[in-house]
TIVOZA-794229 format. One record per residue (C-alpha): residue number from 1; x, y, z. Coordinates in steps of 0.2 Angstrom, whole numbers. Layout:
seq=NUM	X=X	Y=Y	Z=Z
...
This chain:
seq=1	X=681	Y=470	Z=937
seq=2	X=681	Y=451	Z=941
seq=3	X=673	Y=441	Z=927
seq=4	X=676	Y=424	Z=931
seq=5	X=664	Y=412	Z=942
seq=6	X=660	Y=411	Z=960
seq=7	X=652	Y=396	Z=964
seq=8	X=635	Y=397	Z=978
seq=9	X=631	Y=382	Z=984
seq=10	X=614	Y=384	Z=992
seq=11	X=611	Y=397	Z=978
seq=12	X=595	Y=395	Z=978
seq=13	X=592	Y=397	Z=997
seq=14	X=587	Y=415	Z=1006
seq=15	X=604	Y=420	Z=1010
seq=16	X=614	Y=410	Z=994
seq=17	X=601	Y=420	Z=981
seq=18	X=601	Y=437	Z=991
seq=19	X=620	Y=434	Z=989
seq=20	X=621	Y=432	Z=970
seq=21	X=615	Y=449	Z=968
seq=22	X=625	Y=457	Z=978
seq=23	X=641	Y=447	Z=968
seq=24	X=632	Y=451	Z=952
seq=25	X=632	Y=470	Z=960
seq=26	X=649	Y=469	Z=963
seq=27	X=652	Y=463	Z=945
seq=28	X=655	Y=444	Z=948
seq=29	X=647	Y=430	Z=939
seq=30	X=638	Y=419	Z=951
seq=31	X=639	Y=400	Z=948
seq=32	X=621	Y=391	Z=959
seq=33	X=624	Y=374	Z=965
seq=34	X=608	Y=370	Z=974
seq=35	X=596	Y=353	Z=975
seq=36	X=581	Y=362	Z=982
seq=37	X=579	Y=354	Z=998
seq=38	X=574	Y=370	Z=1006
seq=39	X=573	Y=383	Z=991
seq=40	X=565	Y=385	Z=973
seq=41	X=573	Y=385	Z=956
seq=42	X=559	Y=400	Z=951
seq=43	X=567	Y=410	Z=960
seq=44	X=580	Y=410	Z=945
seq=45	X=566	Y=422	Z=935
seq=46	X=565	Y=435	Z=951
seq=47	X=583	Y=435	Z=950
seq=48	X=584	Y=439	Z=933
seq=49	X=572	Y=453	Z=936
seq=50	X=584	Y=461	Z=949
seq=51	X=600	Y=460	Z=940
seq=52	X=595	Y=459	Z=923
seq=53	X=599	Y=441	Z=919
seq=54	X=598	Y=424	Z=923
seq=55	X=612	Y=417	Z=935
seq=56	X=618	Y=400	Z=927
seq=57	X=611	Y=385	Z=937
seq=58	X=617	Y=368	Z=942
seq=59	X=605	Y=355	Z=950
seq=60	X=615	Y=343	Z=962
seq=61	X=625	Y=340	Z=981
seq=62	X=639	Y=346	Z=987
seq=63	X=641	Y=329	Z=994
seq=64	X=641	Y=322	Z=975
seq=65	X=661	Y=320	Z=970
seq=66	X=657	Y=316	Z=951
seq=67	X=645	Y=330	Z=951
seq=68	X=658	Y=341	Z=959
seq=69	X=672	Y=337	Z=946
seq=70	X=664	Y=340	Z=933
seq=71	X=659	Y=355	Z=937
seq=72	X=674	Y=362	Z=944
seq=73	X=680	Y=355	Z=926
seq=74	X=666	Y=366	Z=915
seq=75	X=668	Y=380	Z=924
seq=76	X=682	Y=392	Z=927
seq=77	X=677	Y=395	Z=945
seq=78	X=688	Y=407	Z=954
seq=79	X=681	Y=404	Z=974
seq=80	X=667	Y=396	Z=981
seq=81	X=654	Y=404	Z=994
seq=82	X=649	Y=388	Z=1002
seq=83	X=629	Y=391	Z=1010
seq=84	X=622	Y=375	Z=1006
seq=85	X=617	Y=365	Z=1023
seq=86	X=604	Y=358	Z=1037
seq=87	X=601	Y=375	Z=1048
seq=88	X=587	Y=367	Z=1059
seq=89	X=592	Y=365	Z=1078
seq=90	X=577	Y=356	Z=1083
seq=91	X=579	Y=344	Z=1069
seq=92	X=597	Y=343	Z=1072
seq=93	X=593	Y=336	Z=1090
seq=94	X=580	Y=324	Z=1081
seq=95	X=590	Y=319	Z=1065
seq=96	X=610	Y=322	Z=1071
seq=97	X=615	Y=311	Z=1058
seq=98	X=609	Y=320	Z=1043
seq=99	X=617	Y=336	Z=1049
seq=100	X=633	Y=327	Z=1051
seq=101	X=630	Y=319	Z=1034
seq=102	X=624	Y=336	Z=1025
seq=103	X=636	Y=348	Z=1034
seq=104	X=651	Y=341	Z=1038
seq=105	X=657	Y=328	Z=1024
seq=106	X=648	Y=341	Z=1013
seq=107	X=659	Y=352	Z=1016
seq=108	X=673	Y=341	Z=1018
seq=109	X=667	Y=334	Z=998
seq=110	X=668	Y=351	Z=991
seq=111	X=684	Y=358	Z=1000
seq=112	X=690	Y=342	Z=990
seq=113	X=684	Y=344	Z=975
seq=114	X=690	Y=362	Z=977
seq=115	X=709	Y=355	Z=983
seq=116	X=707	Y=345	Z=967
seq=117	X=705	Y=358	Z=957
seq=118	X=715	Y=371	Z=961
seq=119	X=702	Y=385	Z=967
seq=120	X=706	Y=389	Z=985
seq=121	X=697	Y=404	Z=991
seq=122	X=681	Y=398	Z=1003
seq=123	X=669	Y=410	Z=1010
seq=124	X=660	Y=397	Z=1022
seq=125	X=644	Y=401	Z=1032
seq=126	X=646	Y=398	Z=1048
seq=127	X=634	Y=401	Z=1061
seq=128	X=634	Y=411	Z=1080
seq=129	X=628	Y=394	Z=1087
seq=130	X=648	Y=388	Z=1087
seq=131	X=645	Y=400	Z=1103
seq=132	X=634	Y=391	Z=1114
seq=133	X=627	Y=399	Z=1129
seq=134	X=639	Y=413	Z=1130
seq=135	X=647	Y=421	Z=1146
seq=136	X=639	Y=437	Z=1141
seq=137	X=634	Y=448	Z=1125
seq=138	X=642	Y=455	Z=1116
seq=139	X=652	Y=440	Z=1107
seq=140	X=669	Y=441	Z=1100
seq=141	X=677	Y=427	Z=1088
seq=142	X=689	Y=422	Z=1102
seq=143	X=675	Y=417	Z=1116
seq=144	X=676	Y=397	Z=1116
seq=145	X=669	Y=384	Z=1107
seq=146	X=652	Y=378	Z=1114
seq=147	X=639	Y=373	Z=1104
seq=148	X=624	Y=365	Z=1112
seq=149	X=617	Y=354	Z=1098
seq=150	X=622	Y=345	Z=1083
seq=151	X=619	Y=361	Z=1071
seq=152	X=631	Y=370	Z=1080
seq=153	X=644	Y=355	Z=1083
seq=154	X=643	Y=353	Z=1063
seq=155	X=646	Y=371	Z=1059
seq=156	X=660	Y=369	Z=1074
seq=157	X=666	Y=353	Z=1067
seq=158	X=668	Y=363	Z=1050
seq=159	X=678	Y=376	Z=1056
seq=160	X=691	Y=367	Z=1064
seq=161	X=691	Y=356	Z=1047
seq=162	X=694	Y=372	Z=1037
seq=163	X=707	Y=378	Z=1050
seq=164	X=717	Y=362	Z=1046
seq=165	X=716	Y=365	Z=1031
seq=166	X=724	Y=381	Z=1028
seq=167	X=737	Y=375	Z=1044
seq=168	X=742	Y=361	Z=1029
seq=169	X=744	Y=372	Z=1015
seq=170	X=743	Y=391	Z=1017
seq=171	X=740	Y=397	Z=1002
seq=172	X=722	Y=394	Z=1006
seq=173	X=711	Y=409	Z=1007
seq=174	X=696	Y=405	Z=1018
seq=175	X=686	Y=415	Z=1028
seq=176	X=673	Y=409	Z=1041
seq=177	X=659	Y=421	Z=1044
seq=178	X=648	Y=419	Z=1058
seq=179	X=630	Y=430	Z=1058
seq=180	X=618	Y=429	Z=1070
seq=181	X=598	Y=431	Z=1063
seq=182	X=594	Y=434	Z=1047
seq=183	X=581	Y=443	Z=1042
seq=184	X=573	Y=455	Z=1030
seq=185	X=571	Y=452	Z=1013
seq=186	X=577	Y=463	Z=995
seq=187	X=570	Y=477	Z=996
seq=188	X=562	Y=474	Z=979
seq=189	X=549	Y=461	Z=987
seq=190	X=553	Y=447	Z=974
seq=191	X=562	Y=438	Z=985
seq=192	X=563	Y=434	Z=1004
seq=193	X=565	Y=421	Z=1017
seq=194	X=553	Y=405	Z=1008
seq=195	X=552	Y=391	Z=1022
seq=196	X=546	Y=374	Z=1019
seq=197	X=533	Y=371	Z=1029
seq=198	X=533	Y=376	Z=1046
seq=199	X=546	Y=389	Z=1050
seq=200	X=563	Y=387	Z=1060
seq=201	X=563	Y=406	Z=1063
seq=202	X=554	Y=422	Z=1070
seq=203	X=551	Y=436	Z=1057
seq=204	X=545	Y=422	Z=1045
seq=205	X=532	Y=416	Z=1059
seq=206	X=527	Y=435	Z=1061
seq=207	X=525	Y=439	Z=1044
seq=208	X=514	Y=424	Z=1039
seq=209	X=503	Y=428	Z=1056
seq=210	X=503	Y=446	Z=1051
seq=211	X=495	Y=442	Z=1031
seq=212	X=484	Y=428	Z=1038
seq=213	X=492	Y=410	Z=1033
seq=214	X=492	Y=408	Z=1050
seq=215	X=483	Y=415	Z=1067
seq=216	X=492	Y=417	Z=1081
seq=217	X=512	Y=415	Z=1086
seq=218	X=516	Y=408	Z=1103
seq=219	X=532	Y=418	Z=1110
seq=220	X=539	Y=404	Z=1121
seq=221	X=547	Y=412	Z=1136
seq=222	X=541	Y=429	Z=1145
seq=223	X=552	Y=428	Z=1161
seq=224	X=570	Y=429	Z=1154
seq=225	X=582	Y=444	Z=1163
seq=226	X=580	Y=454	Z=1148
seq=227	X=572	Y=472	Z=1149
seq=228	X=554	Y=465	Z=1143
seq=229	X=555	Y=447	Z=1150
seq=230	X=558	Y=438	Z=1130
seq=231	X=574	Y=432	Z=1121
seq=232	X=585	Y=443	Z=1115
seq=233	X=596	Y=443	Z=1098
seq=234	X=605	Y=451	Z=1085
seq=235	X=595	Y=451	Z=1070
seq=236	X=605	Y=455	Z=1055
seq=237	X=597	Y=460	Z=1037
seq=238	X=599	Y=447	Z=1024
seq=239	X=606	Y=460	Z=1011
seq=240	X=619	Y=465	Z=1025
seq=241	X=626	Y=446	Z=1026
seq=242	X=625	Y=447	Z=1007
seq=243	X=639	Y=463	Z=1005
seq=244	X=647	Y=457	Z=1022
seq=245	X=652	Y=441	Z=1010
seq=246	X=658	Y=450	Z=996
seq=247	X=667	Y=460	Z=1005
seq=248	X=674	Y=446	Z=1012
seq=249	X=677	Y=439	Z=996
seq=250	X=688	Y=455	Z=989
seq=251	X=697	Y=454	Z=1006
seq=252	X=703	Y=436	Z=1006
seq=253	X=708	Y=438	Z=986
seq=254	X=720	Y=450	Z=991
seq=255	X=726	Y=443	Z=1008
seq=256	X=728	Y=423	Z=1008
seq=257	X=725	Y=418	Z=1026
seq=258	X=712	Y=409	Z=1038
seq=259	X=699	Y=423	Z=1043
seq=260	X=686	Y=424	Z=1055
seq=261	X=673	Y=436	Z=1058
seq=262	X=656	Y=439	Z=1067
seq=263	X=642	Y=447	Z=1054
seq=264	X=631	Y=455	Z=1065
seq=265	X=623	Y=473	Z=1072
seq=266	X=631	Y=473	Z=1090
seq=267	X=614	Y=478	Z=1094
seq=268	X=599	Y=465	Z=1102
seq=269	X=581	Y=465	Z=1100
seq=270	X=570	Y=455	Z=1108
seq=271	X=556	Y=444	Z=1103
seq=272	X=544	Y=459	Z=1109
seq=273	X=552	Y=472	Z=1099
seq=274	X=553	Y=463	Z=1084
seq=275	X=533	Y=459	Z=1083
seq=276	X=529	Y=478	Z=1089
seq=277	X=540	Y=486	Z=1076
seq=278	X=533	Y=474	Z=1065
seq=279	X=516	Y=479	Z=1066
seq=280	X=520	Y=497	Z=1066
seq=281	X=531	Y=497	Z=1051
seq=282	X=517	Y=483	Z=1040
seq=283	X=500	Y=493	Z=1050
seq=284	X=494	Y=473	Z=1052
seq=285	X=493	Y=467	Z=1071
seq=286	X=502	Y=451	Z=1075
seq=287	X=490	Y=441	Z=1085
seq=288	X=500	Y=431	Z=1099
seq=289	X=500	Y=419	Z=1115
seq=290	X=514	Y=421	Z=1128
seq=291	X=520	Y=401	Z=1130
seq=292	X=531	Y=394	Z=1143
seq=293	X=552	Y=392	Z=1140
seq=294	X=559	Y=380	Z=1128
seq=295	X=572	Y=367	Z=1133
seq=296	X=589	Y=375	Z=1128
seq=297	X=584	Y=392	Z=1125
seq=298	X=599	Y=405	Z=1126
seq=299	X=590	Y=421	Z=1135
seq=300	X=599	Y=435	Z=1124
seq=301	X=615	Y=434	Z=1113
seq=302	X=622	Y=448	Z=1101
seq=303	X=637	Y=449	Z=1091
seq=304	X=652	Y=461	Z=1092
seq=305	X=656	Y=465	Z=1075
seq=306	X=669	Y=477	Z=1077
seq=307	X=681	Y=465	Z=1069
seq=308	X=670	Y=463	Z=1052
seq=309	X=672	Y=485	Z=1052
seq=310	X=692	Y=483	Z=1055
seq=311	X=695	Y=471	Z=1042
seq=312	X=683	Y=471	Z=1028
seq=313	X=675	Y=489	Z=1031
seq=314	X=661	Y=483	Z=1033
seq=315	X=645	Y=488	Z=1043
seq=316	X=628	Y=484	Z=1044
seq=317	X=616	Y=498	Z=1039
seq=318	X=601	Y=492	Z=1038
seq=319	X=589	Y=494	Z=1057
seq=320	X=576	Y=484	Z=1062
seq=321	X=562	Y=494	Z=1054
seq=322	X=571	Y=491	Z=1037
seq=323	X=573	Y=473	Z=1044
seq=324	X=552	Y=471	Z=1046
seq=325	X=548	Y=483	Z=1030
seq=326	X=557	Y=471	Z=1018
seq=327	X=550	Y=456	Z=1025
seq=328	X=532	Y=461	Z=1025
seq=329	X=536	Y=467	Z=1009
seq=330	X=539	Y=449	Z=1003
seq=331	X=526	Y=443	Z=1013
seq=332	X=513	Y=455	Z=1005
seq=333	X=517	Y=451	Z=988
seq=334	X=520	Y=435	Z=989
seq=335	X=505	Y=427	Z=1001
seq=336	X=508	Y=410	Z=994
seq=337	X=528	Y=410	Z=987
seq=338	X=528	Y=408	Z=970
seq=339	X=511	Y=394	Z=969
seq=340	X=498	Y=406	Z=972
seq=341	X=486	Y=392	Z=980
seq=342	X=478	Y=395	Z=994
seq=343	X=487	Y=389	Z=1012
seq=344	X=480	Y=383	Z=1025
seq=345	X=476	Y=393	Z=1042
seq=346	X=487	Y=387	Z=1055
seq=347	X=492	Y=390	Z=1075
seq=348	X=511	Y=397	Z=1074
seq=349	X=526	Y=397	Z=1087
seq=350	X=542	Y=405	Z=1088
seq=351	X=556	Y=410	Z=1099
């Protein structure tokens, strides 16, 4: 069994810590790198109470060079999962620059620091918004390049970074893995998806409607072509990313090469199906508003993973009950995160 480090940058986040335990399952030894702008370093604790100990932690930026050379100095680190990023679209529009900053030279920083070291296996997160609008659903890794905002130009931008890369030397083992939605939670309920502040996404919005933190969810968009008029996607259960990495991982450390792959279900849900199966699955209603369109919203996209299956073996197994159950599981158990304090009521909106 493997018994060296994996570095996680973003360790701390939903899919970086979800990750760590399917590594530590996998017997790896997961390495954090996180500086907690979007997560919480107790969720260290709630890791520990999942795999039986406490996954070593360093607290800094993938855009700091001194920070990543010592650290690639203390640690013998054998590849690097890199999550850590912006992932907000609509604050992409707002803030481009810091998306460009975070993501982009970040990644350009630790496939340095990584060069400079010698490790050269990457597991990047990528992201299905390199796709754009697509032509139609479902997706395969070669439809075109076409993101329509700067999250998806910097995960774009990275990409091609990362396929120069291995084009200059290629001994690199890097594999870029595009998912769709993630959702869902461990099925343990001590962690889950933990937003700061107002959530970017649409089971988080649910879930905090469904325990009352907030009262109503606005689905924006009723009259798309899709079978119940709202946006369609392909939601994908965190702990599926979390083996699809590893499995990525094994595959790359025994076959050097550039490799890209879609982790997703091949199968869409709308924003209708999610809330109903939510409430059936959690037995809370979901109080909810139907809201005009948003600017820039893709009416239905949903991966075709049949590459990931080829390749890695790998499938995901868990449906979209599963998907709701873990997240109300999390939700349920942990009204409030890990503060316990008492959060406002609020009026919510989502996809």
């Amino acid at each position: 069994m493997p018994s060296k480090y994996i570095l996680v940058t973003g360790g701390t986040g939903f899919i970086g810590s979800h990750t760590s335990i399917a590594l530590a399952a996998a017997g790896y030894i997961p390495l954090l790198l996180d500086n907690f702008s979007n997560s919480d370093a107790r969720v260290l604790q709630r890791l520990n109470n999942i795999i039986g100990t406490t996954p070593k932690l360093v607290e800094g930026d993938v855009r700091d060079t001194p920070l990543l050379a010592k650290l690639f100095g203390d640690y013998d680190i054998t590849g690097v999962m890199h999550f850590a990023g912006l992932k907000a679209v609509g604050d992409s529009v707002a803030d481009p620059l810091s998306y460009y900053d975070v993501n982009v030279c970040g990644t350009v920083n630790l496939a340095r620091a990584m060069k400079a070291s010698g490790v050269k296996t990457l597991i990047f997160s990528s992201s299905a918004t390199v796709y754009g609008e697509p032509e139609s659903s479902p997706i395969p890794e070669h439809a075109p390049f076409a993101p329509a905002n700067p999250y998806g130009q910097s995960k774009a931008m990275s990409e091609l970074i990362l396929a120069d890369l291995h084009k200059s030397d290629p001994t690199w083992r890097i594999a870029r893995l595009r998912y769709f939605n993630p959702v869902g939670a461990h099925e343990s309920g001590l962690i889950g998806e933990l937003p700061q502040g107002k959530p970017n996404n649409l089971m988080p919005f649910v879930s905090q409607v469904a325990v009352g933190i907030r009262e109503r969810l606005t689905v924006h968009g009723n009259d798309y072509p899709t079978p119940d008029g709202t946006g369609v996607r392909d939601y994908v259960h965190v702990m599926d990313l979390a083996e699809g990495h590893v499995a990525a991982l094994r595959h790359v450390t025994d076959n050097p090469g550039l490799l890209t792959l879609n982790l997703g279900t091949g199968v869409g849900a709308s924003v209708l199906d999610v809330v109903n199966t939510f409430e059936r699955v959690s037995g809370r209603p979901v109080a909810r508003d139907m809201g005009p369109r948003r600017p820039g919203d893709v009416p239905a996209y949903w991966a075709d993973p049949s590459q990931a299956l080829a390749t890695l073996g790998w499938k995901a197994k868990r449906g979209l009950d599963e998907m709701c159950a873990d997240s109300w599981r999390w939700q349920a158990l942990n009204p409030d995160a890990y503060d316990r304090r008492t959060r406002p009521r609020t009026t919510s909106t989502a996809v």
